[in-house]
C-alpha positions in Angstrom: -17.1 -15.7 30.9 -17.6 -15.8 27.5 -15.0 -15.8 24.6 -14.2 -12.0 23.3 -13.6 -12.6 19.4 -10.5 -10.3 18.4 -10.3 -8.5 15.1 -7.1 -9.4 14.2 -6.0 -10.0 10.8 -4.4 -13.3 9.8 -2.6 -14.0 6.1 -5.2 -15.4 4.0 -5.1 -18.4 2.2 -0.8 -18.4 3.5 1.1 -20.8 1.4 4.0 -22.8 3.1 6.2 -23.1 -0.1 6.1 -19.5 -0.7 9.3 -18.0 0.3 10.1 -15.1 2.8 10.8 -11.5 1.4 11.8 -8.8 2.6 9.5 -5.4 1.8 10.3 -1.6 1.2 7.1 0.6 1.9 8.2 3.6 -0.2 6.1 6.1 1.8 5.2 10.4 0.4 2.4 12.5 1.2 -0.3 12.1 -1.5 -2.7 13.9 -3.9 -6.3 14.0 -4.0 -7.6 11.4 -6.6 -8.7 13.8 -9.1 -8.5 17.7 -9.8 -11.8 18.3 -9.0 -13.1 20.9 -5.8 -15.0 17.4 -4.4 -11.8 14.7 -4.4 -9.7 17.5 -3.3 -12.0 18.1 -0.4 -11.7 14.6 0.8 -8.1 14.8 0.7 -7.5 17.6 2.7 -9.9 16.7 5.2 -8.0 13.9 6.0 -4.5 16.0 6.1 -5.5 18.2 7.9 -7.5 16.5 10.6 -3.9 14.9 11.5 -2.9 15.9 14.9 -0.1 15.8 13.5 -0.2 18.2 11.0 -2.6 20.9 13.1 -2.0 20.9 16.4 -4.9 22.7 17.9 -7.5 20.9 20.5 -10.0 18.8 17.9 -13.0 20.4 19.4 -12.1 23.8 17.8 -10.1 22.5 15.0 -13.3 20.6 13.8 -15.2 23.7 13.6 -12.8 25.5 11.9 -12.1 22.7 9.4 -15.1 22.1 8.7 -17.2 25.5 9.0 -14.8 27.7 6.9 -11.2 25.2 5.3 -13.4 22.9 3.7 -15.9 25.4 2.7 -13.4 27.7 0.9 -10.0 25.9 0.2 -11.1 22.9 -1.8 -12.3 25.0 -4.8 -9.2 27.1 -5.1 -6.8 24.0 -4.2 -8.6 22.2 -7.1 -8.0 24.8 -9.6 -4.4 24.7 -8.8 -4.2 21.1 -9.4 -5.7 21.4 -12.8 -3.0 23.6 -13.7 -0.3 20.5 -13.5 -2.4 17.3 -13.2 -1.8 15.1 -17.1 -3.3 11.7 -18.3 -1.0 10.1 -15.7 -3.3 11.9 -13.0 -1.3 13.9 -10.2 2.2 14.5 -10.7 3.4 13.5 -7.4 1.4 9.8 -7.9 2.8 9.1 -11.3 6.2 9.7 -10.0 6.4 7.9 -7.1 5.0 5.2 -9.5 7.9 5.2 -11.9 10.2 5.5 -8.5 8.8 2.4 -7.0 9.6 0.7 -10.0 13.0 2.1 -10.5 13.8 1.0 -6.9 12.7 -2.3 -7.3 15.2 -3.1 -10.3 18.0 -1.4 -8.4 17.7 -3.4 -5.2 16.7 -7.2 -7.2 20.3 -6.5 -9.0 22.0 -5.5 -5.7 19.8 -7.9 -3.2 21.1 -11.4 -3.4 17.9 -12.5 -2.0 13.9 -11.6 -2.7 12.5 -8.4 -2.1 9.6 -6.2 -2.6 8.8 -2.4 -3.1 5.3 -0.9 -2.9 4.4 2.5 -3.2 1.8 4.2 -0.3 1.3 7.6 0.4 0.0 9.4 4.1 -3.1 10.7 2.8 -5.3 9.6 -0.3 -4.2 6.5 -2.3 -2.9 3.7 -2.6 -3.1 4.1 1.1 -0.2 3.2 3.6 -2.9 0.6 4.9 -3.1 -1.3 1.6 0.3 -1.2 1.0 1.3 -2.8 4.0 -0.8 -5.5 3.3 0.6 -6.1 -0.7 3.9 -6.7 1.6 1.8 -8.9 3.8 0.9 -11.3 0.4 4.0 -10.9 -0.6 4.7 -12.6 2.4 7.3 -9.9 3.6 8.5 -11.3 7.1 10.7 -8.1 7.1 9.9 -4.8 6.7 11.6 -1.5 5.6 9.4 1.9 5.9 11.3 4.5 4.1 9.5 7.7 4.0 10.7 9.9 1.1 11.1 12.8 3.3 14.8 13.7 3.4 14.5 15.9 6.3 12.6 14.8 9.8 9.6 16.4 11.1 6.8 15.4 13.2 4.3 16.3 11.0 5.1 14.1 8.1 7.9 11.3 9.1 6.2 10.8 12.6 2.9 11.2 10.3 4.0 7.8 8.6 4.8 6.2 11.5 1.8 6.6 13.0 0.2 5.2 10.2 2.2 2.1 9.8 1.3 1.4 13.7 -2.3 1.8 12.9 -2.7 -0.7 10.7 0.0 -2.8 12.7 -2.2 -2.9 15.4 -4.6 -5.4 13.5 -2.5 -7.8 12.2 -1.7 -11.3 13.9 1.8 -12.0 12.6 3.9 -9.3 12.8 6.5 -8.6 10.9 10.0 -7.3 11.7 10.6 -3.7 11.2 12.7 -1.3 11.0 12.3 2.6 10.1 14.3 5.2 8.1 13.8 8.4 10.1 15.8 11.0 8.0 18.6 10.9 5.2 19.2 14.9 5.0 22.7 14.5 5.2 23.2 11.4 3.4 26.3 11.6 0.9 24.6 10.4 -2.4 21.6 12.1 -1.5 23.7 15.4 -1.1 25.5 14.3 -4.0 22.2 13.8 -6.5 21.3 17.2 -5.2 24.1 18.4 -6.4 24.1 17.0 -9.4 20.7 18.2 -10.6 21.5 21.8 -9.8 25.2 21.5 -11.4 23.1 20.4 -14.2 21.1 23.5 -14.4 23.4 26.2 -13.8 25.4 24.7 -16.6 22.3 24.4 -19.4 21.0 28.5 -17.7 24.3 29.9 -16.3 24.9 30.8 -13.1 22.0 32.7 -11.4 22.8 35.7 -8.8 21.4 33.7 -6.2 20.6 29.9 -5.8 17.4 29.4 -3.4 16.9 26.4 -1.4 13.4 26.5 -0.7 11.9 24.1 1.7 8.1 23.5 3.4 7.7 25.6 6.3 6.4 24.8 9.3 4.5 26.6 12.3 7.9 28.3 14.3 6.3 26.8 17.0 7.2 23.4 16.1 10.8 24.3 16.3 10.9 25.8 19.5 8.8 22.7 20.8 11.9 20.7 19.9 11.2 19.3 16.3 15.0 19.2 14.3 13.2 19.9 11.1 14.6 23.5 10.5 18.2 22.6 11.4 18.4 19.6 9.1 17.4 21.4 6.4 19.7 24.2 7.1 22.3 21.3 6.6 21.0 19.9 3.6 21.5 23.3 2.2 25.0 24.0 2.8 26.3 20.6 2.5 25.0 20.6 -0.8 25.9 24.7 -1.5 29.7 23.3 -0.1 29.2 20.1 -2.5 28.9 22.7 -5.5 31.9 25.3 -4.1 29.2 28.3 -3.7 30.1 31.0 -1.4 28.0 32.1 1.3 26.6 35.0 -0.5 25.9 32.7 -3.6 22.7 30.9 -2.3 20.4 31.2 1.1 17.4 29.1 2.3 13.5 30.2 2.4 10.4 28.4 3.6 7.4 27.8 1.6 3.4 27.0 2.1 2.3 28.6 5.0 -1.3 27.8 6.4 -3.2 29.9 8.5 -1.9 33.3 10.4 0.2 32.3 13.3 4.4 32.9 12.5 5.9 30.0 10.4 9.9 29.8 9.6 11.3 32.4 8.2 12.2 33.9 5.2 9.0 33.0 3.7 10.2 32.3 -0.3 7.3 34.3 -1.8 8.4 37.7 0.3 12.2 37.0 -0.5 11.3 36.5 -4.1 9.1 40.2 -3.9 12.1 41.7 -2.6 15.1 40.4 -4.0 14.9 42.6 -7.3 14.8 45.6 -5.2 18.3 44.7 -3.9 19.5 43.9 -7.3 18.7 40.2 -7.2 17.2 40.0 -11.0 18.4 36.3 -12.3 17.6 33.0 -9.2 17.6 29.5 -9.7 15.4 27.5 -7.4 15.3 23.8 -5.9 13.0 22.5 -3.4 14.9 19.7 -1.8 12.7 18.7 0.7 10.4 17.6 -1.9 11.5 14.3 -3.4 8.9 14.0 -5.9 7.7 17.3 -8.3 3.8 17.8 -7.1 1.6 21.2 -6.4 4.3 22.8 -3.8 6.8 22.7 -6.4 5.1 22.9 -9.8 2.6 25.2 -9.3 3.9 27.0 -6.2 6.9 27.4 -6.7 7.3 26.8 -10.7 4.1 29.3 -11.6 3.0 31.6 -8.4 6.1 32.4 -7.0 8.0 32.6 -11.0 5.3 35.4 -11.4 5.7 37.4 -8.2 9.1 37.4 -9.0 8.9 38.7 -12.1 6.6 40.8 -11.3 8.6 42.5 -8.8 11.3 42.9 -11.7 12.8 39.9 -11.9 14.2 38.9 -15.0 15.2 35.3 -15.1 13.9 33.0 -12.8 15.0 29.0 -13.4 13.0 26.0 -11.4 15.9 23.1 -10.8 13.1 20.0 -10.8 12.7 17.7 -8.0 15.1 14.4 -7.9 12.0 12.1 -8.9 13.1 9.3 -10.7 16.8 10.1 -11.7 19.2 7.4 -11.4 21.5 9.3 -8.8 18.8 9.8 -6.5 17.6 6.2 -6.6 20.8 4.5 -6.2 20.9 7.1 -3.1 17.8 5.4 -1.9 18.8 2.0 -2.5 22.2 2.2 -0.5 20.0 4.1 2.0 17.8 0.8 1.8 20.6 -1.7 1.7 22.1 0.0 5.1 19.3 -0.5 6.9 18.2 -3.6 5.9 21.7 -5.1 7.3 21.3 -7.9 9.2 18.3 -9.4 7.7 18.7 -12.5 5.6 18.0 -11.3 1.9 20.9 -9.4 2.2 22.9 -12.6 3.0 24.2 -14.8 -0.1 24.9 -18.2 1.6 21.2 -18.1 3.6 19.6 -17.4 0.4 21.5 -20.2 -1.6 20.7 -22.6 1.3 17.0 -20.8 1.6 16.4 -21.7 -2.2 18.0 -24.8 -2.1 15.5 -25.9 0.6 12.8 -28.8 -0.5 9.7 -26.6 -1.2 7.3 -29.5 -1.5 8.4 -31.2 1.8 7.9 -28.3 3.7 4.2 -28.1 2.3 3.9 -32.3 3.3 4.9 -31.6 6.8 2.5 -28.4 7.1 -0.3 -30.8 5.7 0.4 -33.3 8.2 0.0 -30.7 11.0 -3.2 -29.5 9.3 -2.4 -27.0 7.3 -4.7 -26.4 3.9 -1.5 -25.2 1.7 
């Protein structure tokens, strides 16, 4: 029998003085990598070939993917994305950029030992692939994957998990891991939630009715089981309860729907036609599923559905941004971080003082004497 070569992946060029980290794979959806009708087709026909996303047998799907969504969708998609992409590219990339690095300062002040933060995104770039394997030469022997989706679902947080196992399955050394599945009912989360609206009724006055709007989904999924709808039903009134709104003071709606089968209702466009009808003529609205600003929530939300409402008589209509980068909402993630990183040694002050302490150049003389290169 003759040897089967693997295609595992090892740690190039490892060096033995080099100390153990531990890594935070700050994990969102992603944007195609430009605003044109060709980058945004190759996006979406990654999203939405994810079984996770459509689930439809692949056959059919493929046909209808690619013999009419990626015929027709791409061209108008990209003309929405030209109505909020900048210098900085997409929205969504940019801030998860300045998040990463806002999350990185936080958690070296509040870490007594080394750590690392890298960006990734589901679909597009920087990949989750590649930034698994920054975390790999950072020599991270600990993992955290925090995807920044407050409320579970299986069509993005299982999404990411799937991904992170994917590239998991090539790699030699494997490091410890552990998985943030949900943080929709997190206090500081609530809390900078909270804050960012208070902040808004108080700069536009208090609308008639404050509308949590979150992605829909196929109702399907919730019937099948997935939590997604109840958790964001609790985000909402945690946070409404956090602000001392009554009940008749806010409600929740679901956005994006994608194809013609029944997704969770109310859908936010319909409410927003309505509501002047009843009287409704001044809203506020926040999307807190979203934790980054990006096309559901600035063009959307921000432009499409500011128009219908107007349209439909509305008179004031106030979008309450996404918590991006604000400090509240990162210190929520780092103490999200920080509890589930407990256990592992960088969160332990006498390992690390020993850790650093330890006699770097030794350790590299006794890996050279076993072999080793460096």
């Amino acid at each position: 029998m003759g040897l089967v070569m693997s295609g595992f992946h090892g740690i190039k060029d490892y060096d033995h003085k080099q100390m153990p980290c531990t890594g935070v794979l700050l994990c969102n959806l992603g944007s195609p990598d430009a605003a044109t009708p060709a980058a945004v087709r190759r996006f979406l026909a990654e999203f939405l070939w994810d079984p996770r996303v459509i689930e439809m047998p692949r056959p059919l799907w493929w046909l209808i993917l690619h013999g009419i969504v990626l015929r027709v969708r791409p061209k108008k998609s990209a003309h929405a994305y030209q109505t909020i992409w900048s210098d900085e590219g997409s929205p969504l990339t940019a801030i998860s950029k300045r998040q990463t690095e806002a999350l990185q300062k936080v958690l070296e002040a509040r870490i007594p030992g080394p750590v690392k933060v890298e960006m990734a995104m589901r679909y597009g770039n920087p990949s989750i692939a590649n930034g698994l394997k920054k975390l790999q030469q950072a020599n991270a022997s600990r993992i955290l994957v925090l995807p920044l989706y407050p409320q579970y679902s299986a069509t993005t947080t299982a999404s990411i998990f799937d991904a992170v196992v994917d590239e998991l399955k090539r790699w030699r050394l494997l490091p410890e891991m552990r998985f943030v599945n949900h943080y929709h009912d997190d206090p500081l989360f609530i809390q900078a939630l909270a804050n960012s609206i208070d902040e808004n009724l108080k700069a536009e006055g208090l609308p008639q009715k404050l509308i949590f709007s979150f992605h829909g989904m196929p109702k399907r999924n919730l019937m099948q089981g997935d939590p997604y709808f109840c958790e964001c039903q609790k985000t909402a009134r945690l946070t409404a309860e956090r602000l001392g709104l009554s009940e008749n003071q806010w409600m929740v709606t679901f956005q994006s729907r994608f194809g013609k089968q029944e997704w969770l209702k109310p859908y936010t466009d319909k409410t927003l036609e309505l509501l002047p009808k009843d009287g409704i003529k001044k809203v506020a609205i926040v999307c807190p599923a979203f934790s980054a600003d990006c096309l559901e929530t600035l063009e959307e939300i921000a432009i499409e559905n500011r128009d219908i409402f107007l349209g439909a008589g509305g008179e004031s209509f106030s979008y309450i941004p996404a918590l991006n980068d604000r400090p509240d909402h990162i210190d929520a993630l780092a103490e999200l971080a920080i509890r589930h990183m407990q256990g592992w040694p960088e969160l332990d002050v006498e390992w690390n003082v020993s850790h650093a302490n330890r006699d770097a150049e030794a350790t590299l003389a006794r890996a050279k004497a076993l072999g080793a290169k460096s």
